[in-house]
matplotlib code that plots the C-alpha trace (Angstrom):
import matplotlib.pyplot as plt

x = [-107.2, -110.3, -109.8, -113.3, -110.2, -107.4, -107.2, -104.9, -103.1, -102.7, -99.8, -98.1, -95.1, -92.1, -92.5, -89.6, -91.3, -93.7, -95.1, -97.6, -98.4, -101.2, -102.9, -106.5, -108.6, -111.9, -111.3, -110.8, -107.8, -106.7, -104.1, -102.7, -101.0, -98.7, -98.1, -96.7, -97.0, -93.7, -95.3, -97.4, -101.2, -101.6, -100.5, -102.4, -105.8, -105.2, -104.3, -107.5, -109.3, -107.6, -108.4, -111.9, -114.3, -111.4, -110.9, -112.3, -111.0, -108.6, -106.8, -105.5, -101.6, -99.6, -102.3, -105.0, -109.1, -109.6, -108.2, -109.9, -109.9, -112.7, -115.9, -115.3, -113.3, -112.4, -111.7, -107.9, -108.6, -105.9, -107.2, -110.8, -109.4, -107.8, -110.9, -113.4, -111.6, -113.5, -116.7, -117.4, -114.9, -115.3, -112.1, -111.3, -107.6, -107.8, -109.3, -111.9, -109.5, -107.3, -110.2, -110.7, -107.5, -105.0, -107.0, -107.3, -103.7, -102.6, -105.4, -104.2, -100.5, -101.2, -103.0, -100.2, -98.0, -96.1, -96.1, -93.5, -90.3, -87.7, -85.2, -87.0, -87.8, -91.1, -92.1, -94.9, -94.2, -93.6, -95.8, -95.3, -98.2, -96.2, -100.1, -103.0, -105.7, -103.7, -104.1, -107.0, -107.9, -104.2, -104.4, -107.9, -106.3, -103.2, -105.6, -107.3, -104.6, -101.7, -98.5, -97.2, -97.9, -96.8, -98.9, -96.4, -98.8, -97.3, -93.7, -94.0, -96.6, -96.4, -92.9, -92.3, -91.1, -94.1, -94.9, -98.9, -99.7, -103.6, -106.0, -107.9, -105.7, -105.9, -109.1, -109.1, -106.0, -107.6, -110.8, -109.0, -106.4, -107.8, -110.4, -107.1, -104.7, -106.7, -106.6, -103.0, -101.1, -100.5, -96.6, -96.8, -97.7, -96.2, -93.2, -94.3, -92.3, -88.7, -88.8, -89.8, -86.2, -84.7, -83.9, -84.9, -84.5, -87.0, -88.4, -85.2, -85.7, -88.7, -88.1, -85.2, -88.0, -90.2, -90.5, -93.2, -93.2, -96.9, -97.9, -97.4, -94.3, -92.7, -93.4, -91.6, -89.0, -88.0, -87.2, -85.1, -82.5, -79.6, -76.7, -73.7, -70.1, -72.0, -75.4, -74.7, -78.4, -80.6, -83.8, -82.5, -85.4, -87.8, -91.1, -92.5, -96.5, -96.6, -97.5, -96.0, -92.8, -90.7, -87.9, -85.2, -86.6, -86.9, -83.5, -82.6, -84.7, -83.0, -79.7, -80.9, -81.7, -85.5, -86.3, -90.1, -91.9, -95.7, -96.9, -100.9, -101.8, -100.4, -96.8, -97.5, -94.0, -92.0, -94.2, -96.6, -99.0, -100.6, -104.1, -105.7, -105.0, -106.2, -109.3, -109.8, -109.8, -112.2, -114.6, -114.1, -115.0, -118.1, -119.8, -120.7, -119.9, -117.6, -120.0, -122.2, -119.6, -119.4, -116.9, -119.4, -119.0, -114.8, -114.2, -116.9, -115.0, -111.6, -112.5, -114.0, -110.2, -108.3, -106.1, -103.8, -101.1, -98.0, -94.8, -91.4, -88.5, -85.7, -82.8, -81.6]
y = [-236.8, -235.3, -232.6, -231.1, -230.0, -228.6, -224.8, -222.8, -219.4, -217.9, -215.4, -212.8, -213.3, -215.4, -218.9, -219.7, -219.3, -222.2, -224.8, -227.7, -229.1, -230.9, -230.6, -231.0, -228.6, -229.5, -232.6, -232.1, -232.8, -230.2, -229.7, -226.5, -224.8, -221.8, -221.2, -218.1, -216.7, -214.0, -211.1, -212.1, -211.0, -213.3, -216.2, -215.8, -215.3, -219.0, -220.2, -219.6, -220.6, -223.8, -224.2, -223.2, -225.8, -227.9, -226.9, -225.8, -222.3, -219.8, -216.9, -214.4, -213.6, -210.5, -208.9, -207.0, -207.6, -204.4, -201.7, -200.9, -197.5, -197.0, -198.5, -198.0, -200.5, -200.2, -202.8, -202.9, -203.6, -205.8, -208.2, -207.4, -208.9, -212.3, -212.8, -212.7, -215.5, -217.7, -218.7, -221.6, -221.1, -218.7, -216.4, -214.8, -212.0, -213.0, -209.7, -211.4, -213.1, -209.2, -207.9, -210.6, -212.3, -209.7, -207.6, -210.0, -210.4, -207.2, -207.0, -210.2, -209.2, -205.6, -207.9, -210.3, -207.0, -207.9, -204.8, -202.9, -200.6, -202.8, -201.0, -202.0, -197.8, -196.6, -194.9, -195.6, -198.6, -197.2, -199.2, -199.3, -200.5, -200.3, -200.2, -199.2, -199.5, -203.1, -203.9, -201.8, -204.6, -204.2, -200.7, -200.1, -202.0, -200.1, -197.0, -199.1, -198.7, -196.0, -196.0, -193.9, -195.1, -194.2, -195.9, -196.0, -196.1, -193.1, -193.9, -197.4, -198.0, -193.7, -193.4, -190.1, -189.9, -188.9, -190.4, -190.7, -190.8, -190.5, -192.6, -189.8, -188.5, -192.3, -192.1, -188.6, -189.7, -193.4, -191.1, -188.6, -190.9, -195.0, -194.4, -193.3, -195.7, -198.5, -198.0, -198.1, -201.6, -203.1, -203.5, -200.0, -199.9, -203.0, -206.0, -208.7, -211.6, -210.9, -207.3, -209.4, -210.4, -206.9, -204.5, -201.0, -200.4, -197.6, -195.9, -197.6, -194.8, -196.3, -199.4, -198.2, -195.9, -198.7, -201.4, -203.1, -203.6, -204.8, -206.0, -207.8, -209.5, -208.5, -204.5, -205.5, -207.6, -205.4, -202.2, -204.1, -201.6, -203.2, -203.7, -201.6, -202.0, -199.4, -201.1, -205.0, -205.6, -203.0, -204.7, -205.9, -206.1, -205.5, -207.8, -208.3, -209.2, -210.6, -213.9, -215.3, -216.6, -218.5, -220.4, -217.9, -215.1, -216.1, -216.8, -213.2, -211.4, -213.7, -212.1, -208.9, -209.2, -209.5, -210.6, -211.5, -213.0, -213.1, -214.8, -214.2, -217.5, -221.3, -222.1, -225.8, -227.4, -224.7, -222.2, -219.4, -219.2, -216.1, -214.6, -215.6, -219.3, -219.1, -217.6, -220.1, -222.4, -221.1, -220.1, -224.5, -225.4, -222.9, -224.0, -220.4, -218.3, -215.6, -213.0, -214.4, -214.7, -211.5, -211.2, -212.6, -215.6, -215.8, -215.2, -218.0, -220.3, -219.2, -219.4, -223.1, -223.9, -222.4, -220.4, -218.0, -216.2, -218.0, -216.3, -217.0, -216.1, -215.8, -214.7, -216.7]
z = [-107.2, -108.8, -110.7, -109.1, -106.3, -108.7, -108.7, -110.4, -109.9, -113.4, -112.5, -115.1, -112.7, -113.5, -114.2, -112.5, -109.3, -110.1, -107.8, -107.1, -104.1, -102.2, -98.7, -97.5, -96.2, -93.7, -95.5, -98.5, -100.7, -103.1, -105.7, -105.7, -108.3, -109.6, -113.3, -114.2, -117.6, -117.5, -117.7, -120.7, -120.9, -124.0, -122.3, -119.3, -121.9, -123.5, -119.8, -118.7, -121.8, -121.3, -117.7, -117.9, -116.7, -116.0, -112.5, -109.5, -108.9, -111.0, -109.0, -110.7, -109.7, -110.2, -111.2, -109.0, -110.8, -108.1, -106.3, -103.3, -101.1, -98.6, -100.0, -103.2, -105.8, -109.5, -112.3, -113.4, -117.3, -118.2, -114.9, -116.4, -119.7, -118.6, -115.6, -118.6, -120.7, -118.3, -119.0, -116.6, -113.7, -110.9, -111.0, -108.0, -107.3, -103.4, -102.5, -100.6, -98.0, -98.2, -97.0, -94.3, -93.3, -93.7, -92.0, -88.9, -88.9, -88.0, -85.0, -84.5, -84.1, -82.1, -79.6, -78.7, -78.7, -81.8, -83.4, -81.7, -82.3, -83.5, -81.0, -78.2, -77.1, -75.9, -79.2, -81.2, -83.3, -87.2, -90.2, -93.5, -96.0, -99.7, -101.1, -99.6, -102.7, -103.2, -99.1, -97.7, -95.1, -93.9, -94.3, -92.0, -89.4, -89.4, -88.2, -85.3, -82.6, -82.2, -84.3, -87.2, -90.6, -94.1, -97.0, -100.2, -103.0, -104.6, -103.8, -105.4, -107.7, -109.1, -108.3, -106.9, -103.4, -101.3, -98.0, -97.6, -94.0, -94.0, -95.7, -96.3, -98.8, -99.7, -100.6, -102.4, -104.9, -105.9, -107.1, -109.1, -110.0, -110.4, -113.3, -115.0, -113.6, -114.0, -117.8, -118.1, -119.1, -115.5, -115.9, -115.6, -111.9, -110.9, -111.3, -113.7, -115.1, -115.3, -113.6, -110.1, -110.3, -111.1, -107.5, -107.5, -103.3, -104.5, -100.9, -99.0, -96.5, -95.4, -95.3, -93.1, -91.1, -90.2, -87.6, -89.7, -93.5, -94.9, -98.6, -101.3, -101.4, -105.3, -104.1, -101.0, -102.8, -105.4, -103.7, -100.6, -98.9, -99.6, -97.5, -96.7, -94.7, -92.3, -92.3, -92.9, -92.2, -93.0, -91.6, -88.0, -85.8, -88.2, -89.1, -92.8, -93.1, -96.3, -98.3, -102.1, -100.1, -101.3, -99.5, -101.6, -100.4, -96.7, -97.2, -98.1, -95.6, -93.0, -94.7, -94.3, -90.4, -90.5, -86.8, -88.0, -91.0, -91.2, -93.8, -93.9, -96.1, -94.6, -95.8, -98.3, -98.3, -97.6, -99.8, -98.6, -101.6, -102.8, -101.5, -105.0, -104.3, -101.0, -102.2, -104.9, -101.9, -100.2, -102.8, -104.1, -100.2, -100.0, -103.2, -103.8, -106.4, -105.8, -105.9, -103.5, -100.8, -98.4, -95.4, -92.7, -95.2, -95.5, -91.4, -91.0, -93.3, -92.0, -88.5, -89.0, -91.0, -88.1, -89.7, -88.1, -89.4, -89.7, -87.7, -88.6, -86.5, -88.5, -85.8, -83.2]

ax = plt.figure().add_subplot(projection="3d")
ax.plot(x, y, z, "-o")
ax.set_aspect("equal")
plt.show()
């Protein structure tokens, strides 16, 4: 295999989570990989020194290069730091395909009548985004159709227990609050390395609250209800959109009663990879740099791949 079709995801998440596979896309064959760095920015630097010009692609994982609310984005510093480390290589966070995919996942799912209460009632079904300036494409589409919905940016990433229901207010706090934010060191805000192992069940009420559970996976992962004599499966008849999936942690969200997994990027051997890869992908089949790629250019490319989200039913 040429390495002109190797891309890499350069994570700060655990390394124990690493993988390589191989599939083909319109095509053409790729070697995809995972290589986490345990929550070390250092590493990640000399990773993608040492990849650049050496492959096709670098995503960046478990770290954002943008947070996005409305039309507006801002640079996270520490993903500004590794991105630039590159010289040759187009470096890419998957917020491209967020924008795109996840976005046409959930109109996807509200079409076919998938989002729904999980007790089966005539309410309006309940949706919870754990980041709205991490998922804004999820987030938008959440708005398009009736339901209640709580975004937990402050409940997860600020930790203080406020519900945002509006992404108004959305928009208002990532003003005042993402020039400063985006400053701080990004462990601050979010799981890397060995914390994505640790639980928190931070916001358990809401994951309790909700029918649908959207975002990325380690925000999700880490902050789990657990289970009780009383509540033996905390998330029966519930659905998860997510992606980074690893067969472990199907296994626990099976143990936990989820009725539905979505995973928004195609499961490789028994592995749902993260946007970034996806992303690198995409910008190696194109030819274009990342910059030049806009969303009539990702739902072009995704529509010509086919790729729908993946749904997993985990109960009999």
């Amino acid at each position: 295999m040429s390495e002109a079709s190797r891309v890499v995801s350069v994570s700060l998440g655990s390394s124990s989570r690493d993988r390589v596979v191989r599939a083909s896309f319109l095509g053409q064959a790729f070697q995809i990989e995972r290589r986490g760095t345990d929550g070390s920015l250092d590493r990640a630097c000399a990773l993608v020194r040492e990849l650049d010009g050496k492959v096709a692609a670098i995503g960046l994982g478990g770290i954002d290069l943008y947070l996005v609310a409305g039309r507006r984005r801002w640079v996270v510093r520490d993903a500004r730091r590794i991105a630039d480390c590159a010289r040759v290589t187009p470096v890419v966070d998957g917020s491209g395909l967020k924008n795109t995919l996840e976005r046409e996942t959930v109109r996807f799912l509200q079409q076919r009548g998938l989002i729904a209460p999980a007790d089966g009632t005539a309410r309006l079904p309940r949706i919870l985004v754990v980041s709205a300036v991490d998922r804004f494409g999820m987030a938008e589409a959440c708005t398009e159709f009736p339901c209640e919905r709580v975004f937990g940016d402050v409940i997860f990433a600020l930790r203080l227990p406020v519900p945002i229901r509006n992404l108004g207010t959305i928009e208002i706090l990532a003003r005042l609050l993402l020039p400063i934010i985006c400053r701080q060191p990004f462990q601050v805000l979010y799981p890397t390395g060995d914390e994505q192992g640790r639980r928190h069940t931070r916001g358990a009420r809401w994951f309790r609250w909700a029918d649908v559970i959207g975002g990325d996976y380690h925000y999700i992962g880490t902050n789990l209800p657990r289970p009780s004599a009383g509540e033996p499966q905390p998330l029966a008849g519930k659905m998860v959109i997510t992606n980074t999936t690893t067969e472990k942690d199907v296994a626990r969200l099976r143990s936990l009663g989820l009725a539905r997994l979505v995973t928004t990027t195609p499961r490789l051997e028994g592995r749902s990879f993260g946007t970034n890869v996806m992303e690198c992908v995409l910008v190696a089949l194109s030819g274009k740099h990342p910059e030049d790629l806009h969303e009539a250019d990702y739902l072009e490319l995704l529509q010509r791949l086919g790729w729908q989200p993946e749904i997993v039913a985990l109960q009999p």
